[in-house]
C-alpha positions as CSV (number, residue, x, y, z in Angstrom):
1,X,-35.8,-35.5,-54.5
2,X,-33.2,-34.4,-52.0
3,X,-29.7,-35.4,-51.3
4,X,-27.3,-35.5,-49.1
5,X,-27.4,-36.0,-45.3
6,X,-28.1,-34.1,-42.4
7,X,-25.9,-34.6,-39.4
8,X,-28.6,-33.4,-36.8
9,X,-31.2,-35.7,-35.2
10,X,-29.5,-39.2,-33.8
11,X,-27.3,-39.5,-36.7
12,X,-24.2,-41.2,-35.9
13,X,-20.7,-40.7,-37.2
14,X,-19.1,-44.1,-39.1
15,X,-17.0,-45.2,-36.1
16,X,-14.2,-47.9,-37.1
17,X,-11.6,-47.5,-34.0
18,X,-13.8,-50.0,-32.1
19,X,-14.3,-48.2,-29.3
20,X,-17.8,-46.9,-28.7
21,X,-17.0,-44.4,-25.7
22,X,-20.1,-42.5,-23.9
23,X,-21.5,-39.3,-24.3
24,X,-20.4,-36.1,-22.9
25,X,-24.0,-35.8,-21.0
26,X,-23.5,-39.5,-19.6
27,X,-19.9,-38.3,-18.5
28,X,-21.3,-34.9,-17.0
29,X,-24.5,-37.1,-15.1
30,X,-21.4,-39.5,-13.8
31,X,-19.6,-36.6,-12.9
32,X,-22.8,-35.0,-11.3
33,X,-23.7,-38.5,-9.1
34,X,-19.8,-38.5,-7.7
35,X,-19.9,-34.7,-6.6
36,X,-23.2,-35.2,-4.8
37,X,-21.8,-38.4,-3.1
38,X,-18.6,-36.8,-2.1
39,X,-20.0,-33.3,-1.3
40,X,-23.6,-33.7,0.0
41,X,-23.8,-30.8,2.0
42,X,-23.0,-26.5,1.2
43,X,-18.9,-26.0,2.3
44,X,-17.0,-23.1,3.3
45,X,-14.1,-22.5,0.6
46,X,-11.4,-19.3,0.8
47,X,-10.9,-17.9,-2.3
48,X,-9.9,-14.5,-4.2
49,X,-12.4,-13.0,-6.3
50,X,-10.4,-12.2,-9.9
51,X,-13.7,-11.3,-11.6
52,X,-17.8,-10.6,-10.6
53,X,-19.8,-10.0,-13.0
54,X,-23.5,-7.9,-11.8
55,X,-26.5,-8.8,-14.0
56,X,-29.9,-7.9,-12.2
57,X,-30.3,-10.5,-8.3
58,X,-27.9,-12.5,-10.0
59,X,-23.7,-12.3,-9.4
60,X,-21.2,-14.4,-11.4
61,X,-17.8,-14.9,-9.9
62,X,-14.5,-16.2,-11.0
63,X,-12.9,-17.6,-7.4
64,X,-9.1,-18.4,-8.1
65,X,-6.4,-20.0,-5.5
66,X,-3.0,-17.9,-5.5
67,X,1.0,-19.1,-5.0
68,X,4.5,-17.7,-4.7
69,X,4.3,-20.0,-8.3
70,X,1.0,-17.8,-9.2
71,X,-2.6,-19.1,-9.8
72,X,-3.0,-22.4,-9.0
73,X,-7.0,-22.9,-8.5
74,X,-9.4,-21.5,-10.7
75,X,-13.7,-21.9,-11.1
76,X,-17.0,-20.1,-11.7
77,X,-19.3,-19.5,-9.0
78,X,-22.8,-17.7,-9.1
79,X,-25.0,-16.0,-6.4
80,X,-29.0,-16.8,-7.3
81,X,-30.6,-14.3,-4.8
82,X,-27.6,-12.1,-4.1
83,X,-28.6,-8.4,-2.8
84,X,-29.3,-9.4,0.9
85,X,-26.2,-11.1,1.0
86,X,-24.4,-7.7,-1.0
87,X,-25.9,-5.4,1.7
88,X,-24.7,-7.5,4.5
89,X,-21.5,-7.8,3.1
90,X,-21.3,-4.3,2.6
91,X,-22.5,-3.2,5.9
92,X,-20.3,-5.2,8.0
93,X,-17.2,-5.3,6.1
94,X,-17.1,-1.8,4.8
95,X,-16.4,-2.8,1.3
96,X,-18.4,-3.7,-1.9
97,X,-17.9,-7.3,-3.3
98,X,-14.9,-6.6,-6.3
99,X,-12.2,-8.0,-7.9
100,X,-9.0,-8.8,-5.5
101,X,-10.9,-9.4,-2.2
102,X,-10.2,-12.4,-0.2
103,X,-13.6,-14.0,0.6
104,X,-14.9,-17.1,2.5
105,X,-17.9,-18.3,0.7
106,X,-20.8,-20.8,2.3
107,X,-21.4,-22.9,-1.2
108,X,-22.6,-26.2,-3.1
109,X,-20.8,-28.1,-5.8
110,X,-22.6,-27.7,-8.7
111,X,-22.3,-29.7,-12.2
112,X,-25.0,-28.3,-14.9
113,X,-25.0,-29.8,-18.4
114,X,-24.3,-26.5,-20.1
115,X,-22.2,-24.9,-17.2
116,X,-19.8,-27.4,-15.9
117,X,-18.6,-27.4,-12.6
118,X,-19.3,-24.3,-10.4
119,X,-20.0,-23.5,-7.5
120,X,-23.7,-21.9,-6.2
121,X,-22.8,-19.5,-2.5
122,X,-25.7,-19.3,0.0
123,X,-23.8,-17.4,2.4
124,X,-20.4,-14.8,2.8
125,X,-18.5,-14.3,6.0
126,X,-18.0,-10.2,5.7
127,X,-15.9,-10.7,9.1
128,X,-13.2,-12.8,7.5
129,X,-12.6,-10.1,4.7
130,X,-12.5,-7.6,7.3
131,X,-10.5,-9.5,9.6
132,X,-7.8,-9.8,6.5
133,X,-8.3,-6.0,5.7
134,X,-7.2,-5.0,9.7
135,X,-4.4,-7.6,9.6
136,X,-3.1,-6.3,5.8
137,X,-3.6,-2.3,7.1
138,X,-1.5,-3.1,10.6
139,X,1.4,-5.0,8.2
140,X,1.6,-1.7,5.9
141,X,1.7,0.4,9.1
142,X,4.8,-1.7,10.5
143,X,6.3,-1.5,7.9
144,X,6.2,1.9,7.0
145,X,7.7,2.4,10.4
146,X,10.3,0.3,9.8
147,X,11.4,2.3,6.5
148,X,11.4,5.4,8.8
149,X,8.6,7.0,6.5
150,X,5.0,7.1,8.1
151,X,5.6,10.7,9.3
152,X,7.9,11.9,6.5
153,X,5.2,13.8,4.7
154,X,3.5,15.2,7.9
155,X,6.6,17.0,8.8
156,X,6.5,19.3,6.1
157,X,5.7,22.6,7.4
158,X,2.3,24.1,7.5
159,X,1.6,27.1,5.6
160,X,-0.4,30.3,7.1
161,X,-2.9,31.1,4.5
162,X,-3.9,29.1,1.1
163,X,-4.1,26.2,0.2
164,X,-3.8,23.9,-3.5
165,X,-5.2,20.4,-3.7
166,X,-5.2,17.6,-5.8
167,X,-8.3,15.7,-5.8
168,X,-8.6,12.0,-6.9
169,X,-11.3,10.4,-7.5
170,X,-13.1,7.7,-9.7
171,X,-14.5,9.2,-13.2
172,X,-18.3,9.5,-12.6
173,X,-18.1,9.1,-9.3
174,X,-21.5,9.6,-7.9
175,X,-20.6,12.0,-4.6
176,X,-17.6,14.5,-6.9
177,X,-20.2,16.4,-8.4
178,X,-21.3,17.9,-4.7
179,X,-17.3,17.8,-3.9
180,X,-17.0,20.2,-6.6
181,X,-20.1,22.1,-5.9
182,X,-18.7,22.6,-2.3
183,X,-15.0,23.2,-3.3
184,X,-16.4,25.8,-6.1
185,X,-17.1,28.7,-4.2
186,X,-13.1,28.5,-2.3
187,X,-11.5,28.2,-5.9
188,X,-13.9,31.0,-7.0
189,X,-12.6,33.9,-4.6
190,X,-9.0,32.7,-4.2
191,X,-9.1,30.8,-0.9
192,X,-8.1,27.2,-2.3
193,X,-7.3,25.8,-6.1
194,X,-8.1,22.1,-6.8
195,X,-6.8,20.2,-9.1
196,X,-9.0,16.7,-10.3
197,X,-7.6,13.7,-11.5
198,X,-9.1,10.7,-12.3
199,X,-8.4,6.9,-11.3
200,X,-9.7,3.4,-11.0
201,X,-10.5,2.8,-7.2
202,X,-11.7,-1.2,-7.8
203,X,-10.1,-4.4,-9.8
204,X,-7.0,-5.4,-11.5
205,X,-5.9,-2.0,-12.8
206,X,-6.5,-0.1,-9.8
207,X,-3.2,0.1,-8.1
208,X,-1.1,1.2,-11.5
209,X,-4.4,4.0,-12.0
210,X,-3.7,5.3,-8.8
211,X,-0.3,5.5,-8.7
212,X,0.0,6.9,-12.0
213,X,-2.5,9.6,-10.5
214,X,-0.6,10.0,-7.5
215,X,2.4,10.8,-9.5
216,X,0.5,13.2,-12.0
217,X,-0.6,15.0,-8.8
218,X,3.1,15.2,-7.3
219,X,4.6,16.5,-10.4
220,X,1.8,19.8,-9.6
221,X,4.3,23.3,-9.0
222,X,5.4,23.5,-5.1
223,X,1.9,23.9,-3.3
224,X,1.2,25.7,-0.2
225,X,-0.2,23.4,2.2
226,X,1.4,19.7,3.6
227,X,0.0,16.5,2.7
228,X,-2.4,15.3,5.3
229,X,-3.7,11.6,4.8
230,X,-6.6,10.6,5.5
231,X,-7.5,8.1,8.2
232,X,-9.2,6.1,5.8
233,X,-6.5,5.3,3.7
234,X,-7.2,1.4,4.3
235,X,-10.7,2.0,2.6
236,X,-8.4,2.2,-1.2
237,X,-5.6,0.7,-0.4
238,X,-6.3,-2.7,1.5
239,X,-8.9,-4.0,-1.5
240,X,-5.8,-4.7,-3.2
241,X,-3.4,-7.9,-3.0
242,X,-0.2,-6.1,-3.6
243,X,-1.4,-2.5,-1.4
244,X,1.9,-1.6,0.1
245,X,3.0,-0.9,-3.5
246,X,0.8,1.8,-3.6
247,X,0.5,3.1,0.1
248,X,4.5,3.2,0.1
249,X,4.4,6.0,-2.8
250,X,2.0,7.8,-1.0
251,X,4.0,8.1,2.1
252,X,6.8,9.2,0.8
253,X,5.4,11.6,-1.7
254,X,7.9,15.1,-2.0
255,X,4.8,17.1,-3.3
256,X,3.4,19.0,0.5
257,X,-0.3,18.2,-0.8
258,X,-2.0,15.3,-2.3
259,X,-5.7,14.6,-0.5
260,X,-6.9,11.5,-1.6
261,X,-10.6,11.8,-1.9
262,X,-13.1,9.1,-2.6
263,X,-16.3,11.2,-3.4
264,X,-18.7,8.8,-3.6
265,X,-18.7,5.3,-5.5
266,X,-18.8,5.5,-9.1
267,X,-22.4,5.2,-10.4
């Protein structure tokens, strides 16, 4: 003989409030029904990307909606068949989908039993990222003229024989090995001395890694040669909401070298 109770199966807890409610699949169907009714068709939606997650074809997303007040909009969206749209992406705006871009996404209201709400993107504009990134990158450039500080560290004079560096890069990146494979044989009879440090180049943390790399590399004894940067410097610095904070720095670093080098994407 057995006893007790199992609460599996359609067992049904003693209900004496009177009210008999419905279940949380009825409200989820009810939801489902009223979404397709009011959203029939795929919409374009801006958004920030504050997370992607890469597991095989498949992308998961966190898109959020950003104030002066701070977040104010936040849900999960997935990619099904994501790599042609990636390489597009990629190809035409220059920049891998991360954390911190601004993105307009083509994409269907979803509601799944076990998911919730999210949204399922069929399509990316890579020109409205870009278009953002060229607008962002001209802002930072005004401004720095403004401040009186866009040629500060170009002025320093230019030395007439040797040369030390500071190299940053991400750790692992896949192109630094050959960097240090070409920069080896300079070190090795005398002609230049590098110094590597390593930073976050994509998401949240990236700007505080890089400045606090930047400012490792400053704090290197009186080198020999100016800092040059690189015409490229849009490619780190405009993936990043709150950039100017870290091309400002950069600018008006007092060290005469600090080449920014992205060797590569990290593997």
């Amino acid at each position: 003989m057995r006893l007790g109770c199992s609460l599996r199966g359609n067992f049904m807890p003693i209900n004496n409030s009177g009210r008999s409610g419905i279940s949380l699949r009825e409200l989820l169907a009810r939801t489902r029904v009223a979404v397709e009714r009011a959203l029939p068709e795929a919409v374009w939606v801006r958004a920030e990307v504050s997370k992607a997650d890469f597991k095989g074809s498949y992308v998961f997303l966190d898109l959020v909606e950003r104030s002066t007040k701070g977040q104010v909009a936040k849900v999960r969206a997935v990619m099904w068949n994501a790599r042609p749209l990636l390489v597009r992406f990629r190809q035409q705006s220059g920049q891998d989908l991360t954390a911190d871009l601004q993105v307009l996404v083509q994409a269907r209201v979803k509601v799944h039993d076990s998911f919730g709400l999210q949204l399922e993107i069929i399509d990316i504009d890579p020109n409205y990222t870009r278009g953002l990134m060229v607008r962002q990158l001209e802002m930072i450039r005004q401004t720095l003229e403004q401040e009186g500080i866009i040629n500060r560290n170009r002025q320093l004079s230019l030395p007439e024989d040797f040369f030390r560096i500071a190299v940053i890069s991400p750790e692992d990146a896949a192109g630094l090995g050959d960097f240090q494979a070409g920069a080896a044989p300079l070190e090795r009879f005398g002609i230049c001395r590098f110094h590597y440090f390593t930073a976050l180049f994509q998401g949240p943390n990236a700007k505080d890694s890089l400045l606090q790399a930047i400012e490792s590399a400053s704090a290197l004894p009186p080198p020999n040669k100016p800092s040059s940067l690189p015409d490229d410097l849009w490619v780190i610095g405009c993936r990043y909401k709150r950039w100017f904070t870290f091309a400002r720095p950069l600018f008006d670093v007092r060290a005469r070298v600090v080449s920014v080098c992205h060797p590569g994407h990290g593997r």
